[in-house]
N, C-alpha and C positions, 0 to 999 in steps of 0.2 A: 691862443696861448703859445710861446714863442717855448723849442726844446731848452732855450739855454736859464730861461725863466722856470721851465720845469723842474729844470736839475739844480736849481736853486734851491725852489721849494723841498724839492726831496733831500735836499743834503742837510735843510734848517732841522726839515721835520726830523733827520735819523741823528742830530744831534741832539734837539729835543728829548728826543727816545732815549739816549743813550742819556744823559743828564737826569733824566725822570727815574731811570734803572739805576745807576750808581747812588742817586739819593736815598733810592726803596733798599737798595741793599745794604748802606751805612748803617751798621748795627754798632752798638759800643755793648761790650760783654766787664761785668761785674761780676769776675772771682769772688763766691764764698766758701771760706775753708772749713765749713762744718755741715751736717744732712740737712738737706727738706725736715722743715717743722719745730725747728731750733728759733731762739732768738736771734740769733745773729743774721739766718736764711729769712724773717718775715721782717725783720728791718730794711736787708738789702730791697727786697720788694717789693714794702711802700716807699721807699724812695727811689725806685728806679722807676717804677710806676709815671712817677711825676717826672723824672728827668727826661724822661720817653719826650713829656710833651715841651720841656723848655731847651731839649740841643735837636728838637725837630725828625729825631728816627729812633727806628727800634733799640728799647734796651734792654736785654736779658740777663738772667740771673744765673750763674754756672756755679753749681756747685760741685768742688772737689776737696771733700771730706777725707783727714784724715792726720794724722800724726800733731794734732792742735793747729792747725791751717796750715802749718809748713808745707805740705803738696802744694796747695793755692798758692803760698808765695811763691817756692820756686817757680811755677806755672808764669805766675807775673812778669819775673826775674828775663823766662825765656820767652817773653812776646815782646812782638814790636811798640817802638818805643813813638807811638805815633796818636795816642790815646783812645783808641777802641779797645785797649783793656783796661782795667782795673780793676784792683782789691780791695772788698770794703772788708775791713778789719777794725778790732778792738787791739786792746793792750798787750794780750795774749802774743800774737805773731810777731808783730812788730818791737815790739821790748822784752819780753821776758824770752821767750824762746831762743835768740842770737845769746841770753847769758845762761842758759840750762841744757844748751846743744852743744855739743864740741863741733858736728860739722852740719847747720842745719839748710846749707846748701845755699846759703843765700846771707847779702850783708846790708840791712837795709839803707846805712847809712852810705853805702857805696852803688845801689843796683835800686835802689825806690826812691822817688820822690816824694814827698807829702802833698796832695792836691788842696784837700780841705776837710775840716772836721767840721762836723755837724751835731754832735750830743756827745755828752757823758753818763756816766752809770756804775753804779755801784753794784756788789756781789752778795748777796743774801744765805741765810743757813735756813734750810728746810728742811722739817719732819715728814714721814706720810703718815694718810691716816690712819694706818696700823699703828703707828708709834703713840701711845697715847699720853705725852707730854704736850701741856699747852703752853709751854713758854721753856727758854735755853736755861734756863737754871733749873729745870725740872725733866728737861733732857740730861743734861751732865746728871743730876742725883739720879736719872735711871739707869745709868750705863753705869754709873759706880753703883748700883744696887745687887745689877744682876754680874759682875766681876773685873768692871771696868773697861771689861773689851767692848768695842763698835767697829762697826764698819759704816763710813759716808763716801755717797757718790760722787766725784768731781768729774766737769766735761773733759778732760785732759791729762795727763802727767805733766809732772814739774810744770803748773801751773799756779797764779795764783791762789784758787783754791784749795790747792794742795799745802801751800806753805801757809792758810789760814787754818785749816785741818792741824796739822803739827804744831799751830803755836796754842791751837785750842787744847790738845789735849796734852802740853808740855804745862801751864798755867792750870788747867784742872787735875793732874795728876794722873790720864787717861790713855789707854795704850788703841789710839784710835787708827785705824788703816783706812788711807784714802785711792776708795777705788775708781781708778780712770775708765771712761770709756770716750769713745769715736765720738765727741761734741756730747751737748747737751738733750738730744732729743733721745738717745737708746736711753740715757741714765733716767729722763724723766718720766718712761715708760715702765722703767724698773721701779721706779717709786710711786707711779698710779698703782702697777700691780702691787705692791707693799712688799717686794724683791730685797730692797734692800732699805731700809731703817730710815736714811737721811742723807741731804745733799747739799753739796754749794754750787751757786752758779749765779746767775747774772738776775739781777732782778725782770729783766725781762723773758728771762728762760722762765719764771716760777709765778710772776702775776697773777698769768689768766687762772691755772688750777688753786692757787691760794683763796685769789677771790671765791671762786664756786666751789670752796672747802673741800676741794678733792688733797688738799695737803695745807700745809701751815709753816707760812716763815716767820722763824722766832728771833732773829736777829739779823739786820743789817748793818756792811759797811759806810764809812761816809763818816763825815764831821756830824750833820744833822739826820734826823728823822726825812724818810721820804715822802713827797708828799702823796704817792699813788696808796702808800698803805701808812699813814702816821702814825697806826697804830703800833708798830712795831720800833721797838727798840732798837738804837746803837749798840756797835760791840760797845764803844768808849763809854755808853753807859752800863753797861757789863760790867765794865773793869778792864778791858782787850782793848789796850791802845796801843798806836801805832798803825791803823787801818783806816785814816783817814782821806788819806789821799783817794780821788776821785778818777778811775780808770773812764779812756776816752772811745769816738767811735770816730771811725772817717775814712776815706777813699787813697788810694796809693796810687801811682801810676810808675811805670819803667821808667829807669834812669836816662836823663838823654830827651825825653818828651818835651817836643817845642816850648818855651814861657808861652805864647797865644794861647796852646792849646789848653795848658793847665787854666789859665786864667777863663777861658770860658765855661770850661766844666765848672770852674770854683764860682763862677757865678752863675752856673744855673744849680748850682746844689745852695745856693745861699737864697734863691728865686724860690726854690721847690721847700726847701722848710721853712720859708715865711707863710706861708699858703697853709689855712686856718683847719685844714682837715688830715693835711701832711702832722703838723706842731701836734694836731689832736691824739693821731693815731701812736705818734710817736709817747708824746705821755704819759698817755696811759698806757704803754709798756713799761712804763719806770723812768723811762730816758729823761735828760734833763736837757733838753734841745737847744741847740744855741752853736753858732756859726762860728769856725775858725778858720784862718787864710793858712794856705798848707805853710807860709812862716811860724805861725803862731802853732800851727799841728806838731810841726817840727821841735818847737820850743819845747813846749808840752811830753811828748814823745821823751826826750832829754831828762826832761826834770822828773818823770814820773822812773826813769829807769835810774835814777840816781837813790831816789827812795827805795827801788827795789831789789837794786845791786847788793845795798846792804842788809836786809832781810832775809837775803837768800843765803850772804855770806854768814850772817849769822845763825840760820839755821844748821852750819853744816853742809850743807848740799852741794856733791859735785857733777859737775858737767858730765854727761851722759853721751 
C-alpha cells in the first residue's frame, strides 16, 4: 500500500467521520411556551416524535414556560434564522398577545414566519369534582345561589379564556374572576385538588381527566359539538355566540429562514400527521388535525385576529 494512497484513505475516512458527526449532532429544537404536562407540551411531542424520523435527526422539545409563551417567542425572535428552531404555538402567542401587550417583545408579523399548521381546537368550560353541577346552566344557578361570586381558572392573562370568562359572567349577570396561572398544567392540578371551582382551557388541556371523571366539561367552544366528547354542548347552544371561530395549532420559524428550508419541515410535518397513530393520538386529544401550508397558516392567523380584535375591543380591555 502506497503513503499517498494511505492518506487518501485517511482523509475519505476523517471526512466521513466528520459528516457522520455533524449529521448526529443536527438537532432541530421546538419552543414550547407553557410547562411539562400541559396540552400544548404533549402535542409538541407527539409530533416531534415523528418528525425525529421524517427530517432524519434529533428533535427535542424546549420548554420555556411563562408570561402565555411570550418567553418562547421572544426565544424564537432571537435564534437563528436557519430552521433548527421553532415554535409550536396555538392562537394564544401568536395573535392575541401582540393585541393585549403593549410591549411583548416581539412582532410576529415582522420577526416569524408561518411554517405549517397542523390541527385546530376549540376551548372548553370545566368544573372539578368538588363542584357538584353536572351541566353550565346548573353551574351559573350555583354561583348565583350561593352570591354570584366565582372564581375560574384560565392558563393565562388577557387570554382567550379570559375574555370567554367576562362574556360569561356579563350575559349571566355574575361577578366571576378569572384566575391566571403559568399555562395550563399548575391550573389543572388546582382543579384535581378541587383548589379552585372551575376552568377554561383547551380541550386538550381537560380530555383525558374529563373522560376518567376526575372533572366535567360542561360546555365547549366551536360552531359544532366535538367529536371526542359529543356529549357536550356548544356555548351557541347555550345562548353565548360569537365563540365560534376555531383557534389553530402549528409551528413558526424566524424571519429570514431559507423558502427550502421551510418547505421541507412543511412537508415533513404534513408526512408526520398523515401517519395513522400520529392523526390517532392527536384526536383523541380534541385536535381536529388537518394540514396547513404556512400561506394558508398565515391566512388564518389574520382572519382569526380580526374576529378577536373586536371582542377584545369590545370587552373594554387595555393593552397591559
Amino acid at each position: 500500500m502506497s503513503f499517498k494512497f494511505t492518506r487518501r484513505a485517511a482523509l475519505a475516512a476523517t471526512l466521513a467521520a466528520c459528516f457522520g458527526l455533524a449529521q448526529a449532532q443536527s438537532t432541530t429544537r421546538i419552543l414550547v411556551g407553557f410547562p411539562p404536562g400541559g396540552g400544548t407540551d404533549a402535542i409538541a411531542r407527539i409530533l416531534g416524535e415523528r418528525l425525529k424520523e421524517e427530517l432524519g435527526h434529533a428533535v427535542i422539545v424546549d420548554n420555556k414556560p411563562g408570561a402565555g409563551g411570550q418567553i418562547a417567542a421572544q426565544a424564537l425572535k432571537a435564534s437563528a434564522a436557519d430552521g433548527n428552531t421553532l415554535f409550536l404555538s396555538h392562537d394564544h402567542s401568536i395573535t392575541i398577545l401582540p393585541m393585549v401587550t403593549k410591549n411583548p417583545g416581539y412582532e410576529p408579523a415582522k420577526d416569524f414566519v408561518p411554517v405549517a399548521g397542523f390541527a385546530t381546537f376549540v376551548n372548553a368550560f370545566a368544573v372539578s369534582s368538588g363542584t357538584p353541577a353536572q351541566s353550565f346552566k346548573a353551574y351559573v344557578d350555583g354561583v348565583k345561589a350561593a352570591g354570584g361570586k366565582g372564581t375560574v381558572g384560565i392558563p393565562a392573562p388577557a387570554s382567550v379564556p379570559q375574555f370567554l370568562v367576562q362574556v360569561i359572567a356579563k350575559q349571566n349577570g355574575l361577578d366571576l374572576v378569572a384566575a391566571p396561572y403559568r399555562g395550563s398544567a399548575p391550573m389543572m392540578a388546582d382543579m384535581l385538588g378541587n383548589q379552585i371551582p372551575a376552568g377554561v382551557a383547551s380541550i386538550p388541556d381537560f380530555i383525558e381527566n374529563h373522560k376518567a371523571g376526575k372533572l366535567r366539561v360542561v360546555a365547549v367552544m366551536g360552531s359544532q359539538r366535538q367529536a371526542a366528547m359529543p356529549e357536550v354542548p356548544t356555548f351557541a347552544e347555550l345562548g353565548l355566540k360569537g365563540f365560534e371561530d376555531a383557534p389553530y395549532y402549528g409551528l413558526f420559524a424566524p424571519a429570514g429562514t431559507p423558502k427550502a428550508t421551510l418547505d421541507r419541515i412543511a412537508q415533513a410535518v404534513q408526512k408526520a400527521i398523515a401517519q395513522p397513530d400520529v392523526r390517532e393520538k392527536l384526536t383523541a386529544m380534541g385536535l381536529t388535525v388537518g394540514f396547513m401550508t404556512g400561506e394558508q397558516l398565515g391566512a388564518r392567523e389574520q382572519a382569526y385576529g380580526k374576529v378577536w380584535a373586536k371582542i377584545i375591543q369590545e370587552s373594554g380591555f387595555q393593552p397591559q
